[in-house]
N, C-alpha and C positions, 0 to 999 in steps of 0.2 A: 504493500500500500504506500511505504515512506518512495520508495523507487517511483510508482506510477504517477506520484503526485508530482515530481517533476517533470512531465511529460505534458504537451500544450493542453493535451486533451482533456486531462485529468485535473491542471493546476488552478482550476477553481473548486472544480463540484468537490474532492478529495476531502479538504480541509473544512468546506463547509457543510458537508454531509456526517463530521464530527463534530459538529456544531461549534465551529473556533472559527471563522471566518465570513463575517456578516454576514449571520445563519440567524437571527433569533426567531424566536415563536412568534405567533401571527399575533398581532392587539389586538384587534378586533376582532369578534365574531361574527361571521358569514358563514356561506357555504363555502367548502371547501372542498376541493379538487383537486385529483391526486393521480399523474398519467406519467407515464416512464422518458418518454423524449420528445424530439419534432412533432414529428408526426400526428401522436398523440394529441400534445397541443393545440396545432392547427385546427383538429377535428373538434372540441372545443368550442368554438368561436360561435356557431350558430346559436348554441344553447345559452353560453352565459350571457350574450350581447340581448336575448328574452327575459333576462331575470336581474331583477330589482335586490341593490341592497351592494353588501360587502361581498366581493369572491374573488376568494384567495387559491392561491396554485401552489403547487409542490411539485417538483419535476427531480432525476437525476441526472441528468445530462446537461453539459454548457448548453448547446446547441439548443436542448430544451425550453433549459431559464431563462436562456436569451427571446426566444417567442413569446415564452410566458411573460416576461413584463412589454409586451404590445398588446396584453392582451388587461392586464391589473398591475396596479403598482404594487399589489400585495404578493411579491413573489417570493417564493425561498427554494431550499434542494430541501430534502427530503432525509433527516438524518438517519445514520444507521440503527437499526432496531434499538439496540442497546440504550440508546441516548433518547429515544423515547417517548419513554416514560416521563423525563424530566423537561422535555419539549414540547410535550401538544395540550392546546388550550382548547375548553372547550366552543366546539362549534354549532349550528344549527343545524348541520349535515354534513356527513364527510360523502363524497362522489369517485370511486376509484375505475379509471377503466383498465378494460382487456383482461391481464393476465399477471396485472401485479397483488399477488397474492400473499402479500403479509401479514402473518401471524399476529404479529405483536402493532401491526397500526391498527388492527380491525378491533383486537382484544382494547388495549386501553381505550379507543375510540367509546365502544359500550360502555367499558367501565365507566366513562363518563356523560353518559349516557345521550350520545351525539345517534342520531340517524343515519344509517349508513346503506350506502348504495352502490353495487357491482356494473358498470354499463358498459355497451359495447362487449361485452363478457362472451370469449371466445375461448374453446380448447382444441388445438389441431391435433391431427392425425399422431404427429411425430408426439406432438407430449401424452396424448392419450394414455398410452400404456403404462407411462409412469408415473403420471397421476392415479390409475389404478392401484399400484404399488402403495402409494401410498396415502391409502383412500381415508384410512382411521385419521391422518394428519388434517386432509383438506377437510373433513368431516370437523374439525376444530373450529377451522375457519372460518367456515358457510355458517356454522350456528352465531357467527358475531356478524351475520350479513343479512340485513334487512327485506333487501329487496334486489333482485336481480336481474339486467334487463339483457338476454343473448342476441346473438347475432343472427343464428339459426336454429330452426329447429331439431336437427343435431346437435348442435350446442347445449338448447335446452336438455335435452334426454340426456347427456352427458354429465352434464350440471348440477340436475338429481339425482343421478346414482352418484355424484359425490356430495348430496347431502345439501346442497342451495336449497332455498325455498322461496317463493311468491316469485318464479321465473316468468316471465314475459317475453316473448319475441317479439325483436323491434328493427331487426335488421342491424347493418353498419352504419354506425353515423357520422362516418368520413363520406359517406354519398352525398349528407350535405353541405362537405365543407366546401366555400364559398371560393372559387379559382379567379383570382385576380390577376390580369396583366398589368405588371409594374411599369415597363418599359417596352414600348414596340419598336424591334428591330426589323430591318427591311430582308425580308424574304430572297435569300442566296441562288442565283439561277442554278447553280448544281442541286440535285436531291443530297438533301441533307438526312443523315443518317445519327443521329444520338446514341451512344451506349448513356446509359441513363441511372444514377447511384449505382453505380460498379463497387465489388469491393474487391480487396486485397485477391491477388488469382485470379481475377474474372477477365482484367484486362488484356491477359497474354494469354489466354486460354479463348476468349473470342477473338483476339484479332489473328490468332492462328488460322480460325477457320475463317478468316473474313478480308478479302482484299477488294480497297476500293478500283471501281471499275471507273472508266472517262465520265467523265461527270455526275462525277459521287463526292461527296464529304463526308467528311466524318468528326462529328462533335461529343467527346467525349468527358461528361460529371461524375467524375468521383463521388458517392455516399457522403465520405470523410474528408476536412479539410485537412486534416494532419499527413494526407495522403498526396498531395498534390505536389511533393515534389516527386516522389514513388514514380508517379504514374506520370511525371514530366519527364524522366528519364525511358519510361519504356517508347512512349509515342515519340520521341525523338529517336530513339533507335530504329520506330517501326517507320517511320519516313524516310530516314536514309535510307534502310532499305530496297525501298520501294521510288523512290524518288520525289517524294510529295512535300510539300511546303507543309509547316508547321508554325504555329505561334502559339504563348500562356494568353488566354483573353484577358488578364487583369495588365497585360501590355500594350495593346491595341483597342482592345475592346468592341472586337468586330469579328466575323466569320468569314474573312478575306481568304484565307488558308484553305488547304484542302483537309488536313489536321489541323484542331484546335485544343485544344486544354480549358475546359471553363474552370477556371482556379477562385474560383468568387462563391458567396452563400446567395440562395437569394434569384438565381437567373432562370432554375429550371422550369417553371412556367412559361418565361418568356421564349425559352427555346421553344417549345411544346406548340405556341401558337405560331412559329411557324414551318416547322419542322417537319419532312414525311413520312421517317421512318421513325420507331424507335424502339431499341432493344433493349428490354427492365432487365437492371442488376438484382444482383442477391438473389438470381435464380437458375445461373447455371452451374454454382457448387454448394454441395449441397450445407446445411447449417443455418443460413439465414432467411429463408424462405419465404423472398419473394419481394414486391415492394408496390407499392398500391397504382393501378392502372387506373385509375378513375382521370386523374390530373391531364395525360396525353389522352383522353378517350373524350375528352369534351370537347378537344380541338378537333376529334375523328382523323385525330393519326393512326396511321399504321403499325399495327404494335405485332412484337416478336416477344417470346419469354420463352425461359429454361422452364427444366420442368419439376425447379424444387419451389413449389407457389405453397406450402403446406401455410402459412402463416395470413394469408391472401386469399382463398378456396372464397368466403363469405364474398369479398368485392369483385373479383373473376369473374364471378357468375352474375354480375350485376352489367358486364360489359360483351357485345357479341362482334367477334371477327377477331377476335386477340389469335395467334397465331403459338401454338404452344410446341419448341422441338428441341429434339436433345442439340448438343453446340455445334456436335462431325456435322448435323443439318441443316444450320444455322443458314450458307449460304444458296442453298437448294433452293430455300423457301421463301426471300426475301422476297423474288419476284411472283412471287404468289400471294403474295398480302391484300388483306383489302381493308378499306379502312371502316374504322371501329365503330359504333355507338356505344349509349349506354342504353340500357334496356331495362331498369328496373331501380326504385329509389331505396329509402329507408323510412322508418317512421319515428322522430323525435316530440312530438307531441305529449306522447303518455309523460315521455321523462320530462319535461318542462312542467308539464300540471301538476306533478309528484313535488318536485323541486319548491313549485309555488305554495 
């Protein structure tokens, strides 16, 4: 932990998820809301911007807490279990999404006896079985958990045999997070091709199977920004190569290149709207499982994804034409794409009424 905390990634949330680095407890009592990173966040945004009063966030990620106060000045991380007990004030509600399931937040929550709430509440494929394992533990859990809102109906049946109660299905409510264009950049006459939050492995393992042809691009965002010089050295080798120009976008700030580097937080929407392919990270080795297609599917890009979406399955199915293949297929299939909608929403309503 002393090690990680020197590292960019780490050198804020670390110290202040021990509650030593302008971490204190919330003053005020609101609702409070309690989602693991980005992502999470964003998703967010419809519900609290419907509800009156104080609400407060808890995140563990920079990346997170950085969203998190665009969203309330009441932000903090999220201390480790231990530290607790001595940190949570009581609230009108605590709101935790997905699959952060801690013992000891949900526990002292009751003991103090705040209202609490599971939303967005998913379990994939991959964690299934070992939440089985250890079903007598989650069964701890779910008894300090009010109410429970799943993503699916699978989820639900899942959710009970470990023990949740008053489960509702309400779908994902990242379907209605709100996709704003920040900045419009003018449309590249080559087709542009995005690898899209990549992670670590992903980038030399598709651009193996992937060479751009006469009037192709290729714009590629790293997941992580601690990565961006990582993956500045592989696309610079994979252009020599091949002979293709290159540039970091935080030098130009343009897709004049035929390689690009978006080295910036913050632009992948604005690629999304004008971009015609694009190929989701975190899905062609396996672990990370996938990363949410909604965002390029309202501009009706063309999407391509690996085939580890176990984390993703709920939002997938919300969008039609996504193109799903192993990576040796990767470039068979490009010219087979066709472009996506969405095909189906979620319901936030119950949870806002509940809230109020």
């Amino acid at each position: 932990m002393i090690f990680l905390s020197f590292k960019q990634k780490y050198k804020k949330s670390i110290p202040a998820r021990f509650a030593l680095f302008k971490n204190p407890p919330f003053e005020k009592e609101g609702i409070w809301f309690h989602v693991a990173s980005f992502g999470e966040v964003k998703s967010l945004k419809p519900i609290i911007s419907r509800l009156d009063g104080i609400k407060n966030i808890s995140t563990i990620t920079q990346t997170g807490f950085k969203e998190a106060k665009n969203l309330t000045k009441h932000s903090r991380y999220l201390p480790y279990e231990l530290f607790l007990p001595f940190w949570i004030t009581k609230q009108k509600a605590l709101v935790v999404s997905e699959a952060e399931l801690w013992y000891g937040l949900f526990y002292i929550a009751k003991k103090l006896k705040i209202k609490t709430y599971l939303i967005n509440a998913r379990i994939s494929n991959n964690s299934y079985k070992n939440y089985l394992k250890f079903s007598f533990f989650y069964k701890k859990i779910f008894a300090n958990i009010d109410m429970v809102f799943a993503q699916s109906e699978k989820d639900k049946k899942r959710l009970l045999e470990l023990g949740a109660k008053n489960v509702t299905v309400n779908g994902n409510i990242k379907a209605f997070q709100e996709i704003e264009v920040t900045r419009v950049f003018e449309k590249p006459l080559a087709l542009s091709i995005t690898l899209a939050s990549t992670h670590k492995g992903e980038e030399e393992l598709i651009l193996k199977h992937l060479k751009l042809e006469e009037g192709q691009k290729l714009i590629v965002v790293p997941r992580h920004p601690e990565r961006f010089d990582e993956v500045d050295k592989i696309l610079k080798t994979y252009s020599q190569k091949f002979s293709l120009s290159y540039h970091r976008f935080s030098k130009y700030e343009n897709f004049d290149s035929d390689v690009v580097l978006v080295d910036a937080m913050g632009e992948l929407i604005n690629i999304y709207a004008f971009c015609d392919i694009v190929i989701l990270g975190g899905s062609f080795i396996d672990g990370i499982g996938g990363h949410n297609p909604l965002e390029c599917a309202h501009f009706g890009c063309k999407i391509i994804s690996g085939e580890y979406i176990f984390n993703q399955e709920a939002l997938f199915c919300l969008v039609d034409g996504i193109k799903i293949v192993k990576v040796k297929d990767l470039k068979a299939n490009i010219s087979k794409l066709k472009s996506t909608k969405i095909i189906a929403s979620a319901e936030i309503e119950p949870i806002i009424r509940e809230l109020k």
